[in-house]
C-alpha positions in Angstrom: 5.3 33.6 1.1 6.5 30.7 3.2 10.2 31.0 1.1 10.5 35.0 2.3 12.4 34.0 5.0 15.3 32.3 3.1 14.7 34.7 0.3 13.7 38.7 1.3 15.6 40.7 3.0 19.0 42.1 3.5 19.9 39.1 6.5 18.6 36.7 3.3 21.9 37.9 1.4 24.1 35.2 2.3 21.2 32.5 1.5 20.8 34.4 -1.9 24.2 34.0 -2.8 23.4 30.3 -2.5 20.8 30.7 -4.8 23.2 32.9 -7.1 25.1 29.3 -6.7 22.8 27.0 -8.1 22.1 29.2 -11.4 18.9 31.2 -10.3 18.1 34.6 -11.8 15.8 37.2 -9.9 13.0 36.3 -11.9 13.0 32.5 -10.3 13.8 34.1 -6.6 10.6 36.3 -6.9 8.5 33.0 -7.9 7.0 30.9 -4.8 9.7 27.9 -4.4 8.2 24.6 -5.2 9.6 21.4 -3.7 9.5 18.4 -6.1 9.7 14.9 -4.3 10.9 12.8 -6.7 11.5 8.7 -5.9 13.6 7.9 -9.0 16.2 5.3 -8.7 17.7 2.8 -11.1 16.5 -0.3 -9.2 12.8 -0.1 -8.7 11.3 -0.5 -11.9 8.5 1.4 -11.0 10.7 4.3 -10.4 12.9 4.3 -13.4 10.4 6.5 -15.0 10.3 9.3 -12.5 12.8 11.1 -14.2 10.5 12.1 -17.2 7.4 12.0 -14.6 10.0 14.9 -12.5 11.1 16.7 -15.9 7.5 16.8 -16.9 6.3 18.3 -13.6 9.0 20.8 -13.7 7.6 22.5 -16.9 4.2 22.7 -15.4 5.5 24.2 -12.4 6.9 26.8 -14.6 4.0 27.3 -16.8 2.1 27.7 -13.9 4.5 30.8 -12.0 6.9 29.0 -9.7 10.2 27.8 -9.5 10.5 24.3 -9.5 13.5 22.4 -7.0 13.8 18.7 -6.8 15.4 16.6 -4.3 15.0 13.1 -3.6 13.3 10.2 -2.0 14.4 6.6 -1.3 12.4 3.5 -2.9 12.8 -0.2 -1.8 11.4 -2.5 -4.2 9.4 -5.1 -2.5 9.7 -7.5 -5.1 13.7 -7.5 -4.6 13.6 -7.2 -0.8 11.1 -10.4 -0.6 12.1 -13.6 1.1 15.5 -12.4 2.7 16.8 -9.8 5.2 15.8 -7.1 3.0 11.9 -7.0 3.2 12.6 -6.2 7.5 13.9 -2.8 5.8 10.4 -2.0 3.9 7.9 -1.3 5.7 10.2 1.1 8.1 11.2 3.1 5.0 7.6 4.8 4.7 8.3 6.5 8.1 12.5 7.5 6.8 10.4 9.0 3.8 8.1 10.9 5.7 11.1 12.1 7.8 13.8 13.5 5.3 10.7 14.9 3.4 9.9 16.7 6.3 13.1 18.0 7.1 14.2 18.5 3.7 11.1 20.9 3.0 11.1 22.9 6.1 15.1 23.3 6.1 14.3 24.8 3.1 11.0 26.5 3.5 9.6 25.8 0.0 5.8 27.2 -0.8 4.7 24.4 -1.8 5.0 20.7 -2.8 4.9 17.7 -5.6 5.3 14.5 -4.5 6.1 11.7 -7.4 6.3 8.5 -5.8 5.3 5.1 -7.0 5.7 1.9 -5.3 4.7 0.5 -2.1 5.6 2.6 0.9 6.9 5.9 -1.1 3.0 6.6 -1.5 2.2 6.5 2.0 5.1 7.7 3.2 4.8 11.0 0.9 1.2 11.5 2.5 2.1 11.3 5.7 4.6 13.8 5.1 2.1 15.9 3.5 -0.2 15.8 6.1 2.7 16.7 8.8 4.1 19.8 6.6 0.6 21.3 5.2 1.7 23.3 2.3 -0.2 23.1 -0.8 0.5 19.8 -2.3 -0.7 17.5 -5.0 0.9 13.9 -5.9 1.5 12.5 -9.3 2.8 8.7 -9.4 4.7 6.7 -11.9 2.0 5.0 -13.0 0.9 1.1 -13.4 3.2 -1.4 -15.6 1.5 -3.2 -18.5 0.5 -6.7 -17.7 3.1 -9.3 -19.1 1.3 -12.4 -21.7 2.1 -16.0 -21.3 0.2 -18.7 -23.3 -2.1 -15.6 -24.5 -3.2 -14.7 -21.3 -2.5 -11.5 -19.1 0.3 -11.9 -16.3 1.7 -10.1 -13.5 4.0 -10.7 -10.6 2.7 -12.7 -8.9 2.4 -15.1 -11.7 5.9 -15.5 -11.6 6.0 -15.9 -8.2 3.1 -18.8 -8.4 5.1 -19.8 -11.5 8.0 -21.0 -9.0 5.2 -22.9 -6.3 4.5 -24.9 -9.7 7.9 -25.7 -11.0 8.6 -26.8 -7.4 5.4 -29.1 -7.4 6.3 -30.1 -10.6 3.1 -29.2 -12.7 5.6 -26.9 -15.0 9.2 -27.3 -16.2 12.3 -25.2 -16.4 11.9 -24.0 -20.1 8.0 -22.1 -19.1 8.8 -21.6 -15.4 12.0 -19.3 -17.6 9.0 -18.0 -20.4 7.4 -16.2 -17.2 10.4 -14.8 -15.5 11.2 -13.2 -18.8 7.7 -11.9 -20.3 5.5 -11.5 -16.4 7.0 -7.9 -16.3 7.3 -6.2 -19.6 7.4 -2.5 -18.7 8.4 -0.1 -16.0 5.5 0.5 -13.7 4.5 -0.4 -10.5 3.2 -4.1 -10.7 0.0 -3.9 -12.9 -2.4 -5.8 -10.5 -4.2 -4.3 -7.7 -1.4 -4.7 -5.5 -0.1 -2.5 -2.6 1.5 0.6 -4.4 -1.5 0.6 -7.6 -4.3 0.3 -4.1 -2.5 3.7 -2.7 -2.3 5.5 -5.8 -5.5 5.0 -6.4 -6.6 5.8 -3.3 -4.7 9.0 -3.6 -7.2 10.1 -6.1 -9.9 8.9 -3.4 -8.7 11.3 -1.0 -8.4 14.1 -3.3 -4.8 14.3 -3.0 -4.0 13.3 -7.0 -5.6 14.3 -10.4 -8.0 12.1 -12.5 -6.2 9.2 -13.8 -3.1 9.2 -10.7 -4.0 5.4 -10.4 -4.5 4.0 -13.1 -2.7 5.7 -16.5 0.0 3.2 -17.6 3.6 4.5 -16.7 4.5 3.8 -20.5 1.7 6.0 -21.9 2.0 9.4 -22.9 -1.1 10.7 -20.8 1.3 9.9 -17.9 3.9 12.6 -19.4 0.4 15.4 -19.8 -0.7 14.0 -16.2 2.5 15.0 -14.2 2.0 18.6 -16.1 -1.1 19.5 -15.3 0.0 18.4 -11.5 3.0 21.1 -11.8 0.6 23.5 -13.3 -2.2 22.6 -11.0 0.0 22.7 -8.0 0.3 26.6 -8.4 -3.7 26.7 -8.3 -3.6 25.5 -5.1 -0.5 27.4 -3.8 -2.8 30.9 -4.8 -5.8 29.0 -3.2 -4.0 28.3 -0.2 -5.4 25.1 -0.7 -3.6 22.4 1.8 -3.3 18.7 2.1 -5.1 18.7 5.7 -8.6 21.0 4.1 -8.4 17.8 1.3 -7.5 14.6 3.6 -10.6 15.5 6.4 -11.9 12.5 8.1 -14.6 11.8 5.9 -12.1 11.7 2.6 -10.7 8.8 4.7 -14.0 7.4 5.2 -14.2 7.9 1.0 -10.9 5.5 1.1 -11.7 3.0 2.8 -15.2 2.6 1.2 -13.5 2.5 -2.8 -11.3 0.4 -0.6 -13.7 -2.2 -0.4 -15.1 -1.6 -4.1 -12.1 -1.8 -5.3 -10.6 -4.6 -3.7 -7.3 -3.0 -2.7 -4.7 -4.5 -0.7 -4.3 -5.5 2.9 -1.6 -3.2 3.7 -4.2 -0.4 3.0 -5.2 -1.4 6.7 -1.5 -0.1 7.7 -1.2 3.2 5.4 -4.7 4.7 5.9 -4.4 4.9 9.8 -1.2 6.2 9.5 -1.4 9.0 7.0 -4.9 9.9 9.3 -2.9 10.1 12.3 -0.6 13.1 10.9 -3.6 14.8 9.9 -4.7 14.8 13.6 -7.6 11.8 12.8 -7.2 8.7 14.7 -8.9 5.7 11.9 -10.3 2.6 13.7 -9.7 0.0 11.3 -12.5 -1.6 12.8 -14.8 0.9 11.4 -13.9 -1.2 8.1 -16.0 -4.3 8.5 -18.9 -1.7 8.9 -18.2 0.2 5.8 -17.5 -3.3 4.4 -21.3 -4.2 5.1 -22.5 -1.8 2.7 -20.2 -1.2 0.1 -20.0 -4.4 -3.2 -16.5 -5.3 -3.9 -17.0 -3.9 -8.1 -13.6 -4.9 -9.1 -11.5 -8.0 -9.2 -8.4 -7.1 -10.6 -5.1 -9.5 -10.2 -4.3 -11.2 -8.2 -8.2 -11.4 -7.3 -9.4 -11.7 -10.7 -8.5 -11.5 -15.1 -8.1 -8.1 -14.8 -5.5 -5.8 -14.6 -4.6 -1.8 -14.3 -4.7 -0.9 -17.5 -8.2 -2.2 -17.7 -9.2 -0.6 -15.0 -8.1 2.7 -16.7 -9.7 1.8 -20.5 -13.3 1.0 -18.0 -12.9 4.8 -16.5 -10.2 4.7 -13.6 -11.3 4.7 -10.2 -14.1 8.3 -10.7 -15.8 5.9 -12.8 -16.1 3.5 -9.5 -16.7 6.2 -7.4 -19.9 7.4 -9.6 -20.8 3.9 -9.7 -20.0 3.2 -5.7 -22.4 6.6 -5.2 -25.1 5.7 -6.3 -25.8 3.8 -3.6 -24.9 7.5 -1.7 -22.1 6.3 0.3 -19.6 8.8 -0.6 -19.3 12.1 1.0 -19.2 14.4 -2.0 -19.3 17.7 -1.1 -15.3 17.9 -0.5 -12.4 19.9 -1.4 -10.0 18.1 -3.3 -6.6 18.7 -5.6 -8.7 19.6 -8.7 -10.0 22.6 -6.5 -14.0 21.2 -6.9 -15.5 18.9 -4.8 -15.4 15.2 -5.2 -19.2 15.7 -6.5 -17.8 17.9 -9.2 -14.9 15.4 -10.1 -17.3 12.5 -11.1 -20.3 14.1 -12.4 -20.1 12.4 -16.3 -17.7 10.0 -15.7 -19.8 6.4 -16.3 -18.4 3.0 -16.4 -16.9 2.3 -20.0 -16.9 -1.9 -19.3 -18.9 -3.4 -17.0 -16.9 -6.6 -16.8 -14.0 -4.6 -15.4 -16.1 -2.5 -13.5 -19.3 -4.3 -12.4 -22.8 -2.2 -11.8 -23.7 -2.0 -8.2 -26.6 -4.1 -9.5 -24.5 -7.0 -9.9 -21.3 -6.9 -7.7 -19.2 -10.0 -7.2 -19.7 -9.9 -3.8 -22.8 -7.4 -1.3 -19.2 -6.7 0.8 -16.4 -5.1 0.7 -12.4 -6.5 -0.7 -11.4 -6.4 2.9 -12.3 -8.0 6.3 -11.4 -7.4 9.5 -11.3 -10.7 11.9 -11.0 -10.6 15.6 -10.9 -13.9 18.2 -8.5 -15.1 20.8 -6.0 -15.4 17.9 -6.2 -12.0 17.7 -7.9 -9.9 19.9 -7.1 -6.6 18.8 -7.9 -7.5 15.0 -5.6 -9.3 12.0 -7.2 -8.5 8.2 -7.7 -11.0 5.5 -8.0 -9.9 1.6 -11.4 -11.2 1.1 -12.1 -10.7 -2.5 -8.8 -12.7 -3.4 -10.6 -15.8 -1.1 -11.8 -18.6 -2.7 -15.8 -19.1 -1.6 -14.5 -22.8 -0.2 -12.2 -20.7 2.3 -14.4 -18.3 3.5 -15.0 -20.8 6.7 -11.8 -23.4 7.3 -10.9 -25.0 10.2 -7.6 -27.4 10.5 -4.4 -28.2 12.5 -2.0 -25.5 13.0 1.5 -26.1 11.6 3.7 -23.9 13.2 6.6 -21.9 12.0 8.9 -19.1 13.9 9.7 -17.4 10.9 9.1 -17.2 7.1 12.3 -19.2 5.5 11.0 -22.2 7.7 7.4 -21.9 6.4 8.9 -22.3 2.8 10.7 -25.0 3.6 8.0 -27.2 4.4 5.8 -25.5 1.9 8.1 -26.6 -1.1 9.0 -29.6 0.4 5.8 -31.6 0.6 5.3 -31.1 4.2 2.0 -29.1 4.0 -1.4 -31.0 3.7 -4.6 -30.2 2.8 -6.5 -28.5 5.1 -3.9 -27.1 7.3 -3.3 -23.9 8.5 0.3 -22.4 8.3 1.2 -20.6 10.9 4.0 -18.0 10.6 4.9 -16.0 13.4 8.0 -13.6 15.1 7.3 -11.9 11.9 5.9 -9.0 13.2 7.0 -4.9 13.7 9.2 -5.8 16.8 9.6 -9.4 16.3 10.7 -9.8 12.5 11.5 -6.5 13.3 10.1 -5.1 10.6 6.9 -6.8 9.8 8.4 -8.7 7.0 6.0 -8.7 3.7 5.1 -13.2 2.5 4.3 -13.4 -0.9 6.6 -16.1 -1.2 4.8 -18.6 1.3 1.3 -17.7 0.0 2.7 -18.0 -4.0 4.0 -21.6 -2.8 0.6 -22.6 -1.6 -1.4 -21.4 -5.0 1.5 -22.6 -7.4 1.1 -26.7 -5.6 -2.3 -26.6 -6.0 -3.4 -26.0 -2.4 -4.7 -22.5 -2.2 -8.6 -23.8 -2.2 -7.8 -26.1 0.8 -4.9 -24.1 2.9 -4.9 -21.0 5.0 -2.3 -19.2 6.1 -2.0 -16.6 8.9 0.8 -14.4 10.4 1.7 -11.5 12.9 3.5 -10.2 9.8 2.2 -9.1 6.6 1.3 -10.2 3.2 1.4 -8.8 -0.1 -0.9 -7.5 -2.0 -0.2 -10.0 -4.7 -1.5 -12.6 -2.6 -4.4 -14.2 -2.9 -6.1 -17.2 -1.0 -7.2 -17.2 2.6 -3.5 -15.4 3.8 -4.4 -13.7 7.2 -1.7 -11.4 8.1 -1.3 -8.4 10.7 -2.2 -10.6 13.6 -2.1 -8.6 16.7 -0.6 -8.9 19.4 1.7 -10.1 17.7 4.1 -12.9 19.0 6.9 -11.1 20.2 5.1 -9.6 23.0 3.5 -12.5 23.9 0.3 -12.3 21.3 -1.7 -15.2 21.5 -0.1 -16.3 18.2 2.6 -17.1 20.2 1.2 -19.5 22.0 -0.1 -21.8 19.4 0.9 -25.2 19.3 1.6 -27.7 16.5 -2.1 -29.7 16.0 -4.1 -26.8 17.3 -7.3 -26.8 15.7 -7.9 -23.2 14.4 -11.3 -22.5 13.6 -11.4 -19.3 10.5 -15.1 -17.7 9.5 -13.9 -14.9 7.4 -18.5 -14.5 6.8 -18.7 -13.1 10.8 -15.2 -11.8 11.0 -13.8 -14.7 13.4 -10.5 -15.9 14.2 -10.3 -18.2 17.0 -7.8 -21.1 18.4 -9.4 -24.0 19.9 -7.9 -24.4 23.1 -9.4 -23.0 26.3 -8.7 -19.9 28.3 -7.0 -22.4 31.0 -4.7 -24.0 28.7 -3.6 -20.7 27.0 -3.6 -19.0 30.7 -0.5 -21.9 31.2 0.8 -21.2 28.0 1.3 -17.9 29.0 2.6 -18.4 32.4 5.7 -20.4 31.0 6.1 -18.0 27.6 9.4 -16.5 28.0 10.3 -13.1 25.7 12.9 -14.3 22.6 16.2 -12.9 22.0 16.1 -10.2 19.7 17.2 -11.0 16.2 18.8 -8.0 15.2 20.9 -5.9 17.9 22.5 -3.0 15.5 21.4 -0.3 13.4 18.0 1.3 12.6 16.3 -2.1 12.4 17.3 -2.7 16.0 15.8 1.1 17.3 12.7 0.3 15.4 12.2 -3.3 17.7 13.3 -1.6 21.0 10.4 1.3 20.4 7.8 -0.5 19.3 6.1 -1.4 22.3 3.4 -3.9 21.2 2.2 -5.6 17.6 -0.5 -3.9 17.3 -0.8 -1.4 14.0 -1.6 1.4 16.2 2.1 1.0 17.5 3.4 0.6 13.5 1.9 3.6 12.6 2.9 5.7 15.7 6.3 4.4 16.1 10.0 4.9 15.4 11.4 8.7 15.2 15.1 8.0 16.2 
């Protein structure tokens, strides 16, 4: 085993006598040592479960022969860290995740692995460590929060946050704008729409790299508690198996993730995760490859913000193997591979039918012939920027209006929730992105403001940064280049006409090559905003906005 060499031996006597230390007997040093990853903190609420999640997963590690050890992860919640200094910190965490995992499991050679993560970059950030170590591993998340009711219809977080856009326009007052903020999130849970952390867990299952149900089992049910056992138990299956994460996540599983991608109607950031967990299994993912899988694949699910639907429908309709055997029979999954279950993805969703089809709709009647997600490209952004298409109103697909230009979010909102945005505009929000936010600062705020005054059928909204997955309307984010290093977002002006076409993937500024040949001539590099810490490593080593550079960079 891989846990001999802190563990056999008569040199292993002084790391045995640490082991002596923490309580073990003989019996637990003669089991294979399993690792268990566990993200619980006290300020992410879908983390504050992942105690019971890690106590659970502990018993089936047992049950199934090994010794189960857990240390920690960090969590930012998004939610929290929106609209101040804070988000800049998010998106880098997934790589300090992947990091201390790494060194935390090969410092201590453990045999194998259980990742319990939940939110938004604890998910990727797990796989990618996953991918780097290659030990048997399987993942079991918190699970989705239960959507809120207001006025007797389902809510979620980004209700509140449209909630505040329509207090601020006026169209509600203090006494309902206070009914959402306290009933919007009733549960622990990752947010219960199809945001960012619910679009990786359930593309976890995709990939083969969680059981049945990973994605979509409330975090307050039960079955969430049986889930995380069968993991523990199941983990030792594929220790004996020497079944490992890089035999599961091959590069057509990826192409399996970012075709329920589309069906599913996950979020944007998807386009930032996928590439990067690839990359440390040796696969290098052209995002680009999406608009062709797009093509193809029916968008079968609108769940919130998109849609009336939420997570916990998604589960009562048969959880994402239900898509998947509806997705295939149209034959564009590959089927015939290894997953966590130890059968093949064929084997996995053989029986399991769609329970509702208003949740889940027949590939006879999708809401749309293409995919959730759309990748644009133009001389706004020649190396690609995506655009949630599913969560676009049919009005927006094609826009074209007068740039208002902003050099960073707080200045967007400003003029947002102070009248100064008309209809038909397009906000522009730049110096947002990996090395000029730094930190590719996450907008639900700006795109929230739009929706909640009313202008979210008659506004777009694009930036070098990103946006949530909570957002809806046409919200174009990961422009690239992005301003910072002199992108052609950067040389927008106020009153350029910008021309969107979401339909043929375009994204173009209406100014010619001359005029943004001059522009470029006379762009000069800004100061950087932050000049201390790991925020300030991060800027100096990313080279260049595109996500290529994200996912590649920053190992200080």
């Amino acid at each position: 085993m891989k846990s001999d060499c802190v563990r056999k031996g008569t040199e292993g006597a002084p790391k045995r006598a640490l082991f002596h230390a923490l309580g073990m007997t003989e019996e637990e040093l003669n089991r294979p040592l399993v690792g268990i990853v566990n993200s619980y903190n006290e300020i992410v609420p879908g983390h504050m479960n992942l105690d019971k999640i890690t106590e659970a997963v502990k018993i089936g590690v047992a049950m199934g022969g090994g010794t189960p050890v857990v240390f920690p992860a960090i969590a930012v919640c998004d939610g929290i860290a929106m609209g101040h200094q804070g988000m800049k910190y998010s998106l880098v965490t997934r790589d300090l995740i992947a990091d201390s995992t790494e060194a935390m499991a090969i410092a201590h050679a453990f045999d194998a692995l259980v990742m319990i993560p939940n939110c938004d970059k604890n998910v990727p950030g797990l796989l990618m460590a996953a991918a780097r170590l290659n030990i048997p591993t399987i993942f079991v998340s918190g699970g989705p929060m239960l959507a809120g009711r207001v006025d007797g219809r389902k809510t979620s977080f980004s209700s509140i946050s449209e909630a505040v856009g329509e207090f601020t326009a006026g169209r509600i007052d203090e006494a309902k704008l206070s009914e959402f903020e306290q009933k919007t999130c009733p549960t622990c849970g990752s947010c219960s729409g199809m945001y960012t952390a619910n679009s990786m867990n359930c593309l976890t299952e995709v990939l083969g790299m969680g059981l049945r149900g990973n994605g979509t089992i409330p975090a307050v049910y039960s079955q969430r508690i049986q889930l995380a056992k069968e993991a523990g138990m199941q983990v030792m299956e594929l220790f004996r198996r020497n079944i490992r994460p890089r035999d599961i996540m091959t590069e057509e599983a990826f192409r399996n993730a970012l075709t329920m991608d589309m069906a599913l109607g996950c979020s944007t950031n998807s386009m930032l995760h996928l590439p990067a967990i690839a990359n440390e299994c040796g696969i290098r993912l052209n995002v680009e490859i999406a608009n062709e899988i797009s093509e193809k694949t029916p968008n079968l699910c609108h769940l919130a913000p998109a849609g009336p639907t939420y997570m916990e429908d998604l589960n009562e309709a048969g959880g994402v193997y239900a898509v998947m055997n509806e997705i295939n029979k149209l034959g564009l999954l590959h089927t015939e591979l290894m997953t966590c279950t130890g059968k093949t993805v064929a084997e996995n969703i053989q029986g399991c039918v769609n329970l509702n089809p208003e949740v889940i709709r027949p590939v006879e009647n999708p809401y749309s012939k293409t995919g959730g997600i759309a990748v644009l490209k133009g001389n706004l952004a020649p190396d690609s920027c995506v655009v949630k298409r599913s969560a676009v109103a049919p009005e927006m697909l094609r826009h074209e209006g007068p740039a208002r230009v902003f050099d960073c979010e707080e200045d967007a909102m400003e003029a947002i929730t102070s009248g100064k945005i008309q209809e038909g505009d397009v906000v522009v929000i730049r110096y947002e992105g990996p090395k000029g936010g730094p930190g590719m600062r996450e907008m639900l705020n700006p795109t929230s403001a739009i929706m909640g005054m009313g202008l979210g059928s008659t506004v777009a909204l694009i930036t070098d940064g990103r946006f949530s997955g909570a957002t809806r309307g046409a919200a174009i984010g990961h422009v690239s280049p992005e301003a910072a290093v002199g992108g052609p977002i950067a040389l927008v002006r106020e009153g350029d006409i910008i021309s969107i076409d979401i339909v043929n993937h375009a994204i173009n500024v209406k100014v010619s090559d001359g005029e943004m040949a001059k522009r470029k001539a006379s762009w000069k590099p800004r100061e950087p905003k932050i000049t201390t810490g790991y925020l300030a490593r991060y800027a100096a080593m990313v080279t260049s906005g595109n996500r290529g550079a994200v996912l590649e960079a920053v190992k200080s």
